[in-house]
Structure formats: C-alpha cells, structure tokens
LUMDRENVEX-365210 format. One line per 8 residues: their letters; for each residue y, z, x of N, C-alpha, C. Coordinates in steps of 0.001 Angstrom, whole numbers, padded with zeros to 6 digits. Atoms other than C-alpha are relative to their C-alpha. Layout:
BEGIN
A = Y Z X Y Z X Y Z X ~ ...
***
This chain:
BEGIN
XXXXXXXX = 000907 -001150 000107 025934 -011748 -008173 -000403 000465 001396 ~ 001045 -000113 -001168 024985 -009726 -005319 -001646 -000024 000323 ~ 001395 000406 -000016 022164 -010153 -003388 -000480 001625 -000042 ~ 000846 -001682 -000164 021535 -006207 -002595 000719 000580 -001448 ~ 001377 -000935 -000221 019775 -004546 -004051 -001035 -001075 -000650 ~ 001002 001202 000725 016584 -007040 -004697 -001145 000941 -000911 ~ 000757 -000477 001152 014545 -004183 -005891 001173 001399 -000465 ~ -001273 -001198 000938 016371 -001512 -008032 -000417 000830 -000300
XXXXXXXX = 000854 -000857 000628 013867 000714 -009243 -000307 -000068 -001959 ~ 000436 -000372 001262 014023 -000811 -012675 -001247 000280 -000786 ~ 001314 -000146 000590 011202 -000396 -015507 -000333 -001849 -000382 ~ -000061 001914 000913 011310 -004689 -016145 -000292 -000492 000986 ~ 000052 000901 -001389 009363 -006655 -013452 000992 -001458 -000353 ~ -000894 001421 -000006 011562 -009861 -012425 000062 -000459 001202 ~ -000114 000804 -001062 011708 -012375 -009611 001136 000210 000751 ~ -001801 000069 -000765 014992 -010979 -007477 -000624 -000386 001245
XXXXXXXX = 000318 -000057 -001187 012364 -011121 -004523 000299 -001681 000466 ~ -000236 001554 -000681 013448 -015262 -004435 001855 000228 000538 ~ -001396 -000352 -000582 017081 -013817 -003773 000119 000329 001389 ~ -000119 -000741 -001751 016153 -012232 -000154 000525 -001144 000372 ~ -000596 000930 -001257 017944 -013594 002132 -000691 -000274 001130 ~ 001124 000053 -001372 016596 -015475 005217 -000148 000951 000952 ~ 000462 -001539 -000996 015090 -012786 007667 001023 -000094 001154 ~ -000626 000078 -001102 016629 -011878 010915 -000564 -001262 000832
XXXXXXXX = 001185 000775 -000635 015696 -014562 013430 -000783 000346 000932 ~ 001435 -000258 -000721 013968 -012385 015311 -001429 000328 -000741 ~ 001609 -000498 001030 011663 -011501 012040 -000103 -001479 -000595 ~ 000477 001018 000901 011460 -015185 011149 -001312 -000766 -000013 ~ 001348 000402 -000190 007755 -016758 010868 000028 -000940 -000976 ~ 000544 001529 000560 006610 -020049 010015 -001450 -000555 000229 ~ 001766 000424 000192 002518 -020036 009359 000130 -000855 -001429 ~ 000120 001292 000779 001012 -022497 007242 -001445 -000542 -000162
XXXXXXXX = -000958 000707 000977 -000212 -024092 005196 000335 001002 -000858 ~ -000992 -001443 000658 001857 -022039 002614 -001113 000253 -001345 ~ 001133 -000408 001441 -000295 -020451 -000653 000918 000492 -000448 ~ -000857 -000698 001328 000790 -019561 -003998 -000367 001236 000115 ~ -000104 -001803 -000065 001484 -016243 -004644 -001543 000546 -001305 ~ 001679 -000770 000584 -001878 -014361 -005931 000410 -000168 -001618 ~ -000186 -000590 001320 -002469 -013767 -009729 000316 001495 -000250 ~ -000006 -001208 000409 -001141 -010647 -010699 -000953 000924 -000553
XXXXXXXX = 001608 -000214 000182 -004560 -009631 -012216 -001067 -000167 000264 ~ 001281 001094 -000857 -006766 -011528 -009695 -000801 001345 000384 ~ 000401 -000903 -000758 -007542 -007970 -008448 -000072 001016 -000778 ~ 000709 -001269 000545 -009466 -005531 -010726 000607 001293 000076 ~ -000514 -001120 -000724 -008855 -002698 -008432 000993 000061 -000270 ~ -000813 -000221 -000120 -005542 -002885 -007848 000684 000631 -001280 ~ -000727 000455 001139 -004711 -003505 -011777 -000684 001016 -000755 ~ 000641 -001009 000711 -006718 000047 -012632 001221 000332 -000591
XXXXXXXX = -000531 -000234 000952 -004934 001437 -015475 000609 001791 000638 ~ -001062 -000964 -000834 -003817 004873 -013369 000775 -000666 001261 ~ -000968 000178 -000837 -002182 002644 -010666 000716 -001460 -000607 ~ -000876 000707 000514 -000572 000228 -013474 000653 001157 -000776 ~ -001669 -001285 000289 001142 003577 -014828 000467 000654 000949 ~ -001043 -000766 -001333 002102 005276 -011567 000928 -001270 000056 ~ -000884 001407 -000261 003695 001700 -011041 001133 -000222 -001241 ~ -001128 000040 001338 005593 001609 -014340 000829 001301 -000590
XXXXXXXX = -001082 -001567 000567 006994 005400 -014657 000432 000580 001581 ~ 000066 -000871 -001350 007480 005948 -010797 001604 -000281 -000142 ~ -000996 -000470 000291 010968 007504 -010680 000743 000112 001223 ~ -000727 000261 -001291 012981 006071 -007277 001201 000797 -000260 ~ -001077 -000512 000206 015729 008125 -006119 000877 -001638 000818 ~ -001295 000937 -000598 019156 006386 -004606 -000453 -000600 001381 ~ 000445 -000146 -001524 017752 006970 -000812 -000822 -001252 -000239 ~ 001369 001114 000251 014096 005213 -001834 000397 -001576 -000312
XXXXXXXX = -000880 001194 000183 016381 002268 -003249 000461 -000923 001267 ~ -000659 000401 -000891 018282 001628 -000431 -000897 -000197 001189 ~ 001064 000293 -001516 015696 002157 002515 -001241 -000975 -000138 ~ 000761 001173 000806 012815 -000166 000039 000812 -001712 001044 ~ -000528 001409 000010 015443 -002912 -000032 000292 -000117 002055 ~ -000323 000541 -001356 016517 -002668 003784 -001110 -000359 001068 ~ 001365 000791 -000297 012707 -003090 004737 -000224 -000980 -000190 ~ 000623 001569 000150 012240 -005868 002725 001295 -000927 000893
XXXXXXXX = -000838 000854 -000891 015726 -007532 004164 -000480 -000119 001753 ~ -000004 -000130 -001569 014909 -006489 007969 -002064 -000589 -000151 ~ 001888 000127 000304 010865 -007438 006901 -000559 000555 001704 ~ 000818 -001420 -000757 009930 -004158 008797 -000545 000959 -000797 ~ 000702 -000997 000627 007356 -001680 007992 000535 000986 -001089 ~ -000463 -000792 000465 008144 001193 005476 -000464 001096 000075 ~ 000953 -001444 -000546 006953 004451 007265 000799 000982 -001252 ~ -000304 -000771 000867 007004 006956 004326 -001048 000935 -000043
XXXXXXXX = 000827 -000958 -000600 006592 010209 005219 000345 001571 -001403 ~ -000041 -001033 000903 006433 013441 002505 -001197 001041 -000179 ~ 001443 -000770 000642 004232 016394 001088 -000572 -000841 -000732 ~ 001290 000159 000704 001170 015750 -001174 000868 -000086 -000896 ~ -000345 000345 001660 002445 014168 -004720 001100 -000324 -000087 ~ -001221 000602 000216 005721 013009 -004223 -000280 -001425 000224 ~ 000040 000895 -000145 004717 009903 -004479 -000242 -001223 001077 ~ 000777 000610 -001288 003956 008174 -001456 -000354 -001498 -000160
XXXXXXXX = 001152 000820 000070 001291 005993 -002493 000613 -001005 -001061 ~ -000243 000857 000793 002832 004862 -005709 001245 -000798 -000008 ~ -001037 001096 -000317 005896 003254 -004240 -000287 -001551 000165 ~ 000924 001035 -000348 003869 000582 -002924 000033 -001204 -001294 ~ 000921 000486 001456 002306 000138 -006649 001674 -000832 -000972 ~ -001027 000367 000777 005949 000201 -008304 000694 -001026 000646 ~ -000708 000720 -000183 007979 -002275 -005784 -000662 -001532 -000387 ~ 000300 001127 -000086 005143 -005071 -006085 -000245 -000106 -001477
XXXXXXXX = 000009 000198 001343 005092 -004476 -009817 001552 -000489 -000372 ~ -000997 000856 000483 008709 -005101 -010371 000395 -000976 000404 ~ -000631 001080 -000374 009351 -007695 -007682 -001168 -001122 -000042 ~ 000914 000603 000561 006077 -009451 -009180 -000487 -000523 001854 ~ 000739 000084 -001870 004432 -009248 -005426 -001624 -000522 -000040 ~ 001112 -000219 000373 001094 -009480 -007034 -001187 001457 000292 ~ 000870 -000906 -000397 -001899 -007159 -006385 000111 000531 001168 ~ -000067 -000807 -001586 -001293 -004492 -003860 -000919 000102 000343
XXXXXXXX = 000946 000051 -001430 -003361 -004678 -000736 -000385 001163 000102 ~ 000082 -001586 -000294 -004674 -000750 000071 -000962 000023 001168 ~ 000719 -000056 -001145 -005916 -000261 003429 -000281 001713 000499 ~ 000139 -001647 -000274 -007228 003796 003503 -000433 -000142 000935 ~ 000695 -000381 -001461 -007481 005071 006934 -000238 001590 -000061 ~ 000512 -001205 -000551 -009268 007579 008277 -000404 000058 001631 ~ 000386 000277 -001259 -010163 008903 011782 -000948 -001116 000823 ~ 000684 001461 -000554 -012595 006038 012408 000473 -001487 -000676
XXXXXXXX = -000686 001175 000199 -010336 003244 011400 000488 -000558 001324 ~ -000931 001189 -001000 -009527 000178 013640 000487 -000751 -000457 ~ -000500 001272 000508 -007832 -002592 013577 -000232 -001184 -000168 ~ 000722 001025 000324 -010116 -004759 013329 -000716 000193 -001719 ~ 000008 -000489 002096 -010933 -003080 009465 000531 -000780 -000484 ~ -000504 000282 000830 -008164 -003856 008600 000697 -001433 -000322 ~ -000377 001704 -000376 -008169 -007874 009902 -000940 -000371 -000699 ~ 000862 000217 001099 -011465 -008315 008319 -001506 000218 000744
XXXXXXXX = 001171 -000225 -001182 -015264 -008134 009137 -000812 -000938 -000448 ~ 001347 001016 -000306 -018108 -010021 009841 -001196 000546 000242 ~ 001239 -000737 -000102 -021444 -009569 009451 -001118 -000917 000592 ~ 000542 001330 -000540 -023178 -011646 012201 -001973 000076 -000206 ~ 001109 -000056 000693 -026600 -010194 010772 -000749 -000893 -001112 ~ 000446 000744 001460 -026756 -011705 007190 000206 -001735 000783 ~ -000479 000904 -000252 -025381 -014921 009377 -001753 -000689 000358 ~ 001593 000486 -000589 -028757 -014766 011531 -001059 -000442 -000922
XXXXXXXX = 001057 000066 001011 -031003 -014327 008664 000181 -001442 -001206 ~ 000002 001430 000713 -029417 -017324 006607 -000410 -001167 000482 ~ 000783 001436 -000479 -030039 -019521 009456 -000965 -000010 000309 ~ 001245 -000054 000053 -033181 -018655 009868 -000866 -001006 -001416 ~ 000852 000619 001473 -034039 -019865 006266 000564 -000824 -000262 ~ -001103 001283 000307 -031509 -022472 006481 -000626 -001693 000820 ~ 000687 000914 -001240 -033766 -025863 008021 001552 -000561 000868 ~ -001715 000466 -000846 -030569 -027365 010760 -000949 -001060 001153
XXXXXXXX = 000734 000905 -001172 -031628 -030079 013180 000327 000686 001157 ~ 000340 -000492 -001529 -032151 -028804 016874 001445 -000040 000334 ~ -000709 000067 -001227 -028815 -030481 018054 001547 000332 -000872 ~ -001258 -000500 000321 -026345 -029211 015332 001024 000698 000325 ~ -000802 -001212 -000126 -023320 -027650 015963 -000095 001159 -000355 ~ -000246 -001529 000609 -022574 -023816 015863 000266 000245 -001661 ~ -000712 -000057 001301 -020311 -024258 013246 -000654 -000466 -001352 ~ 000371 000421 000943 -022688 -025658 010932 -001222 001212 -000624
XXXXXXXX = 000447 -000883 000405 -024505 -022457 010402 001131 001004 -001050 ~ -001033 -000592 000613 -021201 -021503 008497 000105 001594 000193 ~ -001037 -000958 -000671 -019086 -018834 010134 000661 000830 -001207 ~ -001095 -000782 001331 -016670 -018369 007386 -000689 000263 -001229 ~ 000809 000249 001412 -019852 -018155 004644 -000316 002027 000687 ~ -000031 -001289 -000335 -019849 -014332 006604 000641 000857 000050 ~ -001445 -000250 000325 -016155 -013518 006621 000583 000439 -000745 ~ -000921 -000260 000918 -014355 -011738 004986 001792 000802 000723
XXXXXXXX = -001642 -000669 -000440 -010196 -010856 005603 -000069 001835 -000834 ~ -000024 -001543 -000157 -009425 -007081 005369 001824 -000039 -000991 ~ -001291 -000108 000847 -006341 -005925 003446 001256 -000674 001036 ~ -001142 000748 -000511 -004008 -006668 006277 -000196 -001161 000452 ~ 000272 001509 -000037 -005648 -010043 007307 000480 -000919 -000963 ~ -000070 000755 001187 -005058 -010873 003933 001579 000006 -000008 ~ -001761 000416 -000311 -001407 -010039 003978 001146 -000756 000663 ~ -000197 000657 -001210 -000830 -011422 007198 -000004 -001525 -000843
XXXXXXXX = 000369 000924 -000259 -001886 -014998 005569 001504 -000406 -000627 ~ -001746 001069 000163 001250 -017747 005221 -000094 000057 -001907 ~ -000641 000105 001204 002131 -016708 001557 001545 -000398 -000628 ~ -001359 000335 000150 004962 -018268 000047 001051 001659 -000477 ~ -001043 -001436 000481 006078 -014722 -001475 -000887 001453 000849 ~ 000618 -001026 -000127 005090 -011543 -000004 -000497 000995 -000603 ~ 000757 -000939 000371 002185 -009590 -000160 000428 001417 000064 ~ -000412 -001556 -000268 002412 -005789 -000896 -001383 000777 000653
XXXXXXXX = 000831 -001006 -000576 000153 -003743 001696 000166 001509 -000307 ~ -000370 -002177 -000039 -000137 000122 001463 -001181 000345 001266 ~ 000532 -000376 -001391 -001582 001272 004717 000324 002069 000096 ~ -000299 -001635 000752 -002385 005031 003178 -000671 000919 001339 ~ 000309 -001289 -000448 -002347 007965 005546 -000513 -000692 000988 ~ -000138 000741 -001638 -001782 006267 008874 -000151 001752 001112 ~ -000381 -000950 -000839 -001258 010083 010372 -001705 000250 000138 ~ 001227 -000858 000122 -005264 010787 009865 -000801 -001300 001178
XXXXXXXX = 000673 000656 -000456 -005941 007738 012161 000026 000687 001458 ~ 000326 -000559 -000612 -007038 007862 015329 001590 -000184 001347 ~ -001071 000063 -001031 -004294 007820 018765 000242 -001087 000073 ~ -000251 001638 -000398 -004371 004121 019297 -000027 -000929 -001127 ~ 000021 001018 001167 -004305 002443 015612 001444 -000366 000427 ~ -001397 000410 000641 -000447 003031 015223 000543 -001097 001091 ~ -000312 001164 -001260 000290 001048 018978 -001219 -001446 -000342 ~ 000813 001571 000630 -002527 -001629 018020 000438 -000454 -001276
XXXXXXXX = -000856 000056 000891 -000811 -001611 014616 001104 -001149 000297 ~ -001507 000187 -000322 002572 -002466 016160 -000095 -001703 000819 ~ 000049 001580 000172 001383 -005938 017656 -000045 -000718 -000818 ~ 000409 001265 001264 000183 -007298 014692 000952 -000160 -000641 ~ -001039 -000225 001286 002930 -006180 012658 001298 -000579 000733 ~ -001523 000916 -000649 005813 -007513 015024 -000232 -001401 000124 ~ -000041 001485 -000834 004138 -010624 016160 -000761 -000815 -001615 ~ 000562 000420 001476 002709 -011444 012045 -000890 -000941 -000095
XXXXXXXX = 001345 001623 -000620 -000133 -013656 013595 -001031 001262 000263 ~ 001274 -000573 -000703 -003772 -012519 014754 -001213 -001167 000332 ~ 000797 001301 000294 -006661 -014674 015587 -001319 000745 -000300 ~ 001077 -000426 -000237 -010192 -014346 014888 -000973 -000823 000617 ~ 000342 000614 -000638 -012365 -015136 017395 -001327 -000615 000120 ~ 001574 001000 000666 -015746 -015990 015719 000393 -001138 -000284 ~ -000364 000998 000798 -013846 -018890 013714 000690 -000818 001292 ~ -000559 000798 -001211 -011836 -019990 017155 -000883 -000534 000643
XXXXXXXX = 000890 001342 -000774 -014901 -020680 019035 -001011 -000405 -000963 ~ 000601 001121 001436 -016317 -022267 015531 000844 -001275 000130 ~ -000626 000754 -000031 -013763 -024348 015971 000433 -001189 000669 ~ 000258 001197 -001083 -014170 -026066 019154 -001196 -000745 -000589 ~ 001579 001070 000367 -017509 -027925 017537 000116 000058 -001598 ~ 000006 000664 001319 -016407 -028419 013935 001691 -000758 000127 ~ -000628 001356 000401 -014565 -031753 013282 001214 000227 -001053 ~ -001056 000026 000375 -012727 -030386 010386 001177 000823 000075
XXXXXXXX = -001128 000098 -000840 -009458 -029138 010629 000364 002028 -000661 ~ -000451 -001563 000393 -009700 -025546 009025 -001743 000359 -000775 ~ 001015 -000240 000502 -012330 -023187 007561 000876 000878 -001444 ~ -000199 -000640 001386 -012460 -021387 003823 -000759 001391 000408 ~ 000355 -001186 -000580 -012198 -017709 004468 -000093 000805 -001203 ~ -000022 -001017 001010 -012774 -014988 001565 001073 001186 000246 ~ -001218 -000979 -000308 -009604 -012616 000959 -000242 001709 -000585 ~ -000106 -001457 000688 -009448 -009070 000287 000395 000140 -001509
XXXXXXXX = -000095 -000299 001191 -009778 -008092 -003424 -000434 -001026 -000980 ~ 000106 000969 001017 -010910 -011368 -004903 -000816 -001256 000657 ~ 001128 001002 -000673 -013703 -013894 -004400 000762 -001393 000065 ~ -001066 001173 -000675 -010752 -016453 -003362 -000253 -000048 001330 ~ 000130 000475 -001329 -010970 -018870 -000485 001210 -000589 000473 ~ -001449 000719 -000287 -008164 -019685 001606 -000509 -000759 001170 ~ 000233 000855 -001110 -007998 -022085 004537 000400 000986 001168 ~ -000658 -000322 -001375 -007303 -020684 008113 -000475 -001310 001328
XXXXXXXX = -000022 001485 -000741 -006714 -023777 010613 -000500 001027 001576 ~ 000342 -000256 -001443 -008658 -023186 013834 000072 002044 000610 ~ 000114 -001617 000458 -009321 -019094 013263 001243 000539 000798 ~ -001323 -001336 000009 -005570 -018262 013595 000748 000039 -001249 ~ -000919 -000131 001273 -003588 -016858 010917 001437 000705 000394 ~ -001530 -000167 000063 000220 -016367 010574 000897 -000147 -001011 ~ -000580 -000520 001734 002385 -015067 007973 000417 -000699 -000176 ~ -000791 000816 000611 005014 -017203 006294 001331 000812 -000483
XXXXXXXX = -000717 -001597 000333 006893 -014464 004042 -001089 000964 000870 ~ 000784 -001256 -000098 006288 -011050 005616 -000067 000763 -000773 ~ 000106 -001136 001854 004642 -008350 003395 000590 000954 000495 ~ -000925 -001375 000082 006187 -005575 002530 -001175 000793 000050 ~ 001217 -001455 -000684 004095 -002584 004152 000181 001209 000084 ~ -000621 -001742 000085 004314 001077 003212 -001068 000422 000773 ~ 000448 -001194 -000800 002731 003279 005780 000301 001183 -000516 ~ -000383 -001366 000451 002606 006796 004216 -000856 000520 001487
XXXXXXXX = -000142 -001119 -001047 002254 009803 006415 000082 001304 -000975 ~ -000627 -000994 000188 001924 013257 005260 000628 001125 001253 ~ -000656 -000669 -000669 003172 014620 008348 -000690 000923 001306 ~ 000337 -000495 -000788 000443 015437 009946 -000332 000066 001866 ~ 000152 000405 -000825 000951 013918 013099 001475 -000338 000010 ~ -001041 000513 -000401 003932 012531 015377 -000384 -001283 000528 ~ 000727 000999 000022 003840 009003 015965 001148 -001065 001507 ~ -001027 000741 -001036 005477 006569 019030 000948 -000419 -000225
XXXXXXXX = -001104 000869 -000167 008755 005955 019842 -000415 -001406 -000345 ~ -000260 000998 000358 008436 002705 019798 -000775 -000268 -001026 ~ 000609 000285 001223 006069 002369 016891 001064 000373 -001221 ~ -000903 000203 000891 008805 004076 014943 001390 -000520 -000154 ~ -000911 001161 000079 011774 002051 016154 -000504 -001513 -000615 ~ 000502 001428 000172 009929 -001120 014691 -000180 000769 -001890 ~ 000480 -000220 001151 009487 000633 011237 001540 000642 -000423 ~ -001374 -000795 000519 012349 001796 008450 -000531 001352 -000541
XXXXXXXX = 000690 -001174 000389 011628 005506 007704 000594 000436 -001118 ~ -000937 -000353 001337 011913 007305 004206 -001088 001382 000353 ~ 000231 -001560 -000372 011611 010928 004340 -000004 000083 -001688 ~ -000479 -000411 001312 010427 011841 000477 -000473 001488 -000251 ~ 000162 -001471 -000321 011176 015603 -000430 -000299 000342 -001618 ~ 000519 -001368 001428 010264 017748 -003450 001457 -000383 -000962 ~ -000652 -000406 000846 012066 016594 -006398 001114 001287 -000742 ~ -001091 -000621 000322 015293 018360 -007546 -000228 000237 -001664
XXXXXXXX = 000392 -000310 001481 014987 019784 -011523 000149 -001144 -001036 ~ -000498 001037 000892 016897 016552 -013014 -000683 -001161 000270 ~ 001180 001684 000028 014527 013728 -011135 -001458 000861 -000356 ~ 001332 -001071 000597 011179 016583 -012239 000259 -000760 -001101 ~ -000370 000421 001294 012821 015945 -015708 -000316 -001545 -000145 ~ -000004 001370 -000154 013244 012255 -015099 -001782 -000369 000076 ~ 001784 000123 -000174 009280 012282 -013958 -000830 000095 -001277 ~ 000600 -000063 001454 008252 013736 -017012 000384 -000502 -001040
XXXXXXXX = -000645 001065 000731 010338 011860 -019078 -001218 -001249 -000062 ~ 001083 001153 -000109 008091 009044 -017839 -001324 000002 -000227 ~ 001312 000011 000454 005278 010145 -018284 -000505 000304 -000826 ~ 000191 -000848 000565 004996 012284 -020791 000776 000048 -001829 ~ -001039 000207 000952 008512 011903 -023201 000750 000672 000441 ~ -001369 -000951 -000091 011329 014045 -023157 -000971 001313 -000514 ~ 000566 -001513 -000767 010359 017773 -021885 000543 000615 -001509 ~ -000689 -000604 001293 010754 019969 -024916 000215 001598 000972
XXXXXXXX = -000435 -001285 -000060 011495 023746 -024407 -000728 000314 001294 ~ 001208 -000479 -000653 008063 024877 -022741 -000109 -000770 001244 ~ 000518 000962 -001066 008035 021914 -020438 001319 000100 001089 ~ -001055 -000453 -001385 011532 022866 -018795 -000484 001738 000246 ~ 000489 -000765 -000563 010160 026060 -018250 -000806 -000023 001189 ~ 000892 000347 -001325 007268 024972 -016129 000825 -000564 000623 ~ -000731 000520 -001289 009791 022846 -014532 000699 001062 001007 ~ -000622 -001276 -000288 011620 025860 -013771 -000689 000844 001175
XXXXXXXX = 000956 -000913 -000762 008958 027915 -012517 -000452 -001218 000904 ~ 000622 000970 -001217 007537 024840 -010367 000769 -000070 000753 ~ -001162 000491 -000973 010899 024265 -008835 -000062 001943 001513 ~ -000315 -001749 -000649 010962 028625 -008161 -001327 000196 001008 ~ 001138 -000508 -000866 007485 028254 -006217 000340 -000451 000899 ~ -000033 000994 -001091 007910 025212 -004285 000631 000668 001341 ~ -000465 -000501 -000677 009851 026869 -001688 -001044 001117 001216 ~ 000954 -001040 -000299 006589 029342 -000771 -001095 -001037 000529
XXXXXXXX = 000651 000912 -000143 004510 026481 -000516 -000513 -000782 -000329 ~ -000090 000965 000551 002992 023696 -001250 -000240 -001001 -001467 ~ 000256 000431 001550 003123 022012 -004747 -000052 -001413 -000306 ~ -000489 001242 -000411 002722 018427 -005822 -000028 -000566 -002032 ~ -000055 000578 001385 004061 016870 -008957 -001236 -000303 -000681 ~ 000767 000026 001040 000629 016055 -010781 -000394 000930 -000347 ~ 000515 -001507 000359 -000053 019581 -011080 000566 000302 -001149 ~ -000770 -000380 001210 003055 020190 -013058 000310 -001009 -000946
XXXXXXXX = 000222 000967 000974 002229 016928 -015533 -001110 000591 -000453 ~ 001308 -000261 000705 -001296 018006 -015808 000742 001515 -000567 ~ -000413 -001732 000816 000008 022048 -016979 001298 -000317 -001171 ~ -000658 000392 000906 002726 020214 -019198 -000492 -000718 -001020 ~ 001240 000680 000727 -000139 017700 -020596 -000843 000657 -000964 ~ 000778 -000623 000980 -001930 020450 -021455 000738 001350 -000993 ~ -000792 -000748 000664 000681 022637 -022647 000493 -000428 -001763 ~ -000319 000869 001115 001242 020017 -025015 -001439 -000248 -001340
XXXXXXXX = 001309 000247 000444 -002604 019203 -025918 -000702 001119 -000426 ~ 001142 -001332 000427 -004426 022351 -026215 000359 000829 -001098 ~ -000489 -001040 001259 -002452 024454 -029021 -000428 000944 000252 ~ 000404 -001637 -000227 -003190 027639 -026706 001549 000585 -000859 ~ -000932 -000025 -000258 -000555 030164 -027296 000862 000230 001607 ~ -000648 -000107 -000837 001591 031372 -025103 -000020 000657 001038 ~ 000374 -000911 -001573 000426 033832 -022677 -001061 -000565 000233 ~ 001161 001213 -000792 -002915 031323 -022342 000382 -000495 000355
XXXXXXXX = -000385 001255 -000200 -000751 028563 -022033 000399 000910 001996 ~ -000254 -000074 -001250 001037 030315 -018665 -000992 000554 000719 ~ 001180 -000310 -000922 -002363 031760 -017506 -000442 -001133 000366 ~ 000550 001409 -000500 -003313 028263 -017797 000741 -000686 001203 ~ -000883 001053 -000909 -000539 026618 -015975 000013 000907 001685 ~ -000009 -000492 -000695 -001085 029137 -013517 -000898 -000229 001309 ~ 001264 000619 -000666 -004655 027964 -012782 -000156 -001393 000854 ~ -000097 001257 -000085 -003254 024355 -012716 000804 000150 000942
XXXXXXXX = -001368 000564 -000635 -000343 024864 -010352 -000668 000968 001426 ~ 000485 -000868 -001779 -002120 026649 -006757 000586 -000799 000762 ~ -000212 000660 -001115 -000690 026188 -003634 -000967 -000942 000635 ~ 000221 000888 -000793 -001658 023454 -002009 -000126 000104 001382 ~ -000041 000160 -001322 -000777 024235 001211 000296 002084 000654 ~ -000632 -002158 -000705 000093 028240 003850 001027 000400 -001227 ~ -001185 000164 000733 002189 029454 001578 000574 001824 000526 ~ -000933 -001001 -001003 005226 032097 002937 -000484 001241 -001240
XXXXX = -000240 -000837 000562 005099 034465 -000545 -001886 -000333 -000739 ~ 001476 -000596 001156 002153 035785 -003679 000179 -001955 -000721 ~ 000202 001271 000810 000626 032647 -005724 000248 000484 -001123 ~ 000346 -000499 001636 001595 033842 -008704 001584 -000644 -000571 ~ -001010 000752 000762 004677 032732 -011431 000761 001169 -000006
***
C-alpha cells in the first residue's frame, strides 16, 4: 500500500497519520517525555457543532490534497492563502478530523498579537496575591509559591509539547499581525522548542524534576522538565492569509504554500452537495449566477449556501426568492461591475 497520500480528503476519519514516514533529518525532533494524543472531545470549543460540520463536508480539491500531505511529510507550516470563504479556516478542522489529530488548536491574530500569546501567559498578579494568603516559612524556596499554579500554555505552546501524534494548530489570519510576528514565528516553528523563563528560574530551587503546566483548551496538566518544551511529532500548522499583506522570503521558504481560488461550478456543486443534498433546479441556478458575479468581485461560498438554504426553507416564490438571494449574495469586496444578478 502506498504511503502517499496519508490524508485524502475522505468523509471516514482513520489513523493513516501512523503511516508518515520518518521526517527529513533536518525536521527530526526528539522532546520528551512523550504524551498521548488528546481526547478528541477534551475540547468543547473546538468540537462546536459548526466546526464539526465544516470538518465533515469540507470539499478538498486535487492541489489541497497534495500540498496538505507534503506539509505533513516535510513537517512544515501550511501557509494558505485565498479570498473570504473558500475555506481557509476549515482545512485545519477537516485534516485533524480525518487523520484523528484531536482537537484543533486556534490561535486568532490580530494587530496586537505576539508571540508570547501564543506560547502561553502568566499572570504574576493572581501569583502575588496567593502568596500573600498562602502562610510559607521565611526561608522557602521561590518555587514553592507555585509558578506553574499561574501558567497557562497558549495554542502553540501547547502544540509545540512532545506529543506522540501531532497536534493540529490553525494560526488564523497571520496577514493582520503585526511586522515582526511572522520572523519571531519562524524560530519557533523551525527550531520546535521554546523555553519559558518563569519555570527555568523556578527550576534552579525546586528539587523536583519537572512542573505540571495547564494546556490550551482543557483543564489538563502536562509535565514540562525544567521550563523547556520540545515537540516530539510536529503539528501540522495552517497559517491562513487573506492576502492582505506580503510576507518574508525566508519566512515563506520554511512554509508549503496553497493558493485557494474561487471554486469552479462542479466543486460549488460538490459543496452543496455536502451541505445541503443534491442541488435541485433553483440551486444550480444560484450556482450559476454566483459563478457569473464572482469575477466583479468579491463573493464567498456561505453566502451562496445561506440563499440556497433559504431558497429551499422559506416557500417564497420566485421573484422573492431572487430578490432574496440578491440581498444574501453582496459583494464582499471593490467590485469592477453593478451588484446586481
């Protein structure tokens, strides 16, 4: 059996992700000690009921296939760059749903994002105030005011930690950060280690040999030995982009890029298929007309689900129904021609 393709885009999660092959040896990492792979439901959030159906009807082309799997083989980033609604976001959702990755990680940036967000934070406030009310003899160690009882790991801290299977990050709308994330980014993500340096100098004056840190998405404690952490498997990391920015040479030689464009009429079809059933008459129409705008400017597939949804639901007739879908389908973005159908 071959090993490629480990993910496929089917609808049937299954374990092919124990098929990867060993990494390059320049991407190989050996942190430790190793942890089981998360519960698939450990994480509320993640397991909301609109990003367990984007994850189960998301509709990969051939390209998305092929550039997925050569990320996870090369375990390099997945810069994925497109308009508004082609999916983006829910790639993420669908690869760690079929290759049973567990709960995707989601790290939203915005212009005041660092990288320290997204390692984790500390709140050396609530720390003060516990030991205050905490009695401690005069000559105790630091460390016995508990460090890691303040701690918490950040989506990519959490990814980062020595998992036996890899975590799925989504690192949404990297272009809205600020000039210096994507190069501070690009250490962490090549070198799959970080330290933190509250827990390091905790560490010189506690005896035992690791602390219990709290992880992103779930009141789970993991160990980190002497406040460094280092991957094991690397996660698989989608960076979306809508484009609004250009990003470093070398930040994007270190990443595999997927360029996703505006659905073609037969993967539209395919979309709604999934979501929806098989398009009856009315619903290749709107496809029709969605495909005839797109070109003017910008449109994004939930528009033309929600105006097919309701095409379906409402029992207008027919000249409501396209006034309606009319209302539902606005440019998005400059657009070259009239908004109209």
């Amino acid at each position: 059996m071959p090993l490629w393709p480990v993910y496929t885009g089917a609808p049937d999660p299954h374990d092919g992700i124990t098929r990867l092959p060993p990494p390059p040896p320049w991407r190989a990492f050996d942190g430790g000690p190793v942890l089981d792979p998360p519960d698939a439901d450990g994480d509320t959030a993640a397991a909301s009921p609109d990003r367990t159906h984007r994850a189960a009807t998301y509709q990969a082309t051939e390209d998305t296939v092929q550039l997925v799997n050569a990320a996870l083989y090369l375990r390099r980033p997945l810069l994925v760059t497109g308009p508004p609604g082609t999916g983006k976001s829910s790639l993420a959702y669908a690869v760690a749903r079929e290759l049973r990755l567990g709960p995707v990680l989601r790290w939203n940036i915005t212009s005041r994002s660092t990288l320290g967000d997204g390692l984790y934070t500390y709140d050396p406030l609530s720390r003060l105030y516990a030991a205050r009310h905490t009695a401690q003899p005069s000559d105790a160690p630091a460390a016995a005011t508990g460090v890691e009882d303040h701690l918490r790991l950040g989506p990519l801290g959490t990814a980062l930690l020595p998992y036996a299977r890899p975590r799925a990050l989504l690192i949404d709308e990297i272009d809205k950060s600020d000039l210096d994330l994507p190069n501070d980014l690009l250490h962490v993500l090549e070198e799959g280690q970080y330290e933190i340096p509250e827990l390091v100098r905790a560490s010189r004056d506690t005896p035992g040999p690791h602390a219990e840190v709290l992880i992103d998405g779930a009141d789970q404690r993991v160990p980190v030995e002497r406040g460094r952490v280092r991957c094991k498997a690397f996660p698989f990391v989608v960076l979306t982009s809508n484009g609004e920015r250009e990003f470093p040479p070398a930040f994007l030689r270190r990443c595999v890029s997927l360029r996703l464009r505006q659905p073609d009429d037969d993967h539209l079809a395919e979309i709604v298929r999934a979501h929806l059933g098989e398009p009856d008459g009315y619903a290749r129409q709107l496809i029709h007309r969605f495909l005839s705008r797109v070109g003017s400017g910008e449109l994004a597939t939930d528009q033309l689900l929600n105006a097919i949804y309701l095409a379906r639901s409402s029992g207008l007739g027919a000249d409501s129904l396209d006034e309606l879908a009319e209302r539902l389908m606005p440019y998005l973005g400059r657009s070259a021609g009239p908004d109209t159908f």
